[in-house]
N, C-alpha and C positions, 0 to 999 in steps of 0.2 A: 504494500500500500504506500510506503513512503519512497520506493525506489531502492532499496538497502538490496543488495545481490551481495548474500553470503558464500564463502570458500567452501568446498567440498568439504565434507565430514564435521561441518560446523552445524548444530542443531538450533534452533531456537523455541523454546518455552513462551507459554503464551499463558501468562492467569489473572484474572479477575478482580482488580485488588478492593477492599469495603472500608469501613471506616474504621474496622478494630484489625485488618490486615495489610500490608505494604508489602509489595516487594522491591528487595536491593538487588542491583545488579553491577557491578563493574565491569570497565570497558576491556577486552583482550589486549595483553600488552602487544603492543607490533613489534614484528620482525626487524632486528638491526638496532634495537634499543638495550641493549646486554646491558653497556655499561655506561645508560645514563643514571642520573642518582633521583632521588625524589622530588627534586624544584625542575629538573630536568623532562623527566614523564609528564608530571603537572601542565606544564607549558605545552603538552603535546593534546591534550584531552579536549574536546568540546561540549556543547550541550548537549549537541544528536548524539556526540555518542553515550554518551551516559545516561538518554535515555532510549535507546534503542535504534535511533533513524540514521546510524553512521557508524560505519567501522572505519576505525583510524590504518591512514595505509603504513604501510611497511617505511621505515627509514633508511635511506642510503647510506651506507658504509662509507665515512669522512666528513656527511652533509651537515653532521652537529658533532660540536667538541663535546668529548665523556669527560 
């Protein structure tokens, strides 16, 4: 519905949520982010993706200092 084409063997869950249930979900780290640190990753995440309408793409080897 929102255009989101996920990668082979990646599942997605779909539930309900009410006002006494929520669910959390975090975004899949991407590819090529080994050895960023946590202010690092942060700067990488958006809104779609944490709540479902965007997977973060893969990072280029060299594109950001670790």
């Amino acid at each position: 519905e929102f255009g989101v084409e996920l990668p082979p063997g990646v599942e997605a869950r779909v539930g309900d949520r009410t006002a006494e249930m929520r669910y959390l979900g975090a975004p899949r780290r991407p590819a090529g982010t080994e050895g960023l640190d946590e202010s690092e990753l942060a700067d990488l995440v958006t809104r779609d993706s944490m709540v479902g309408t965007a997977v973060l793409p893969a990072v280029a080897p060299g594109s950001r200092s670790a």
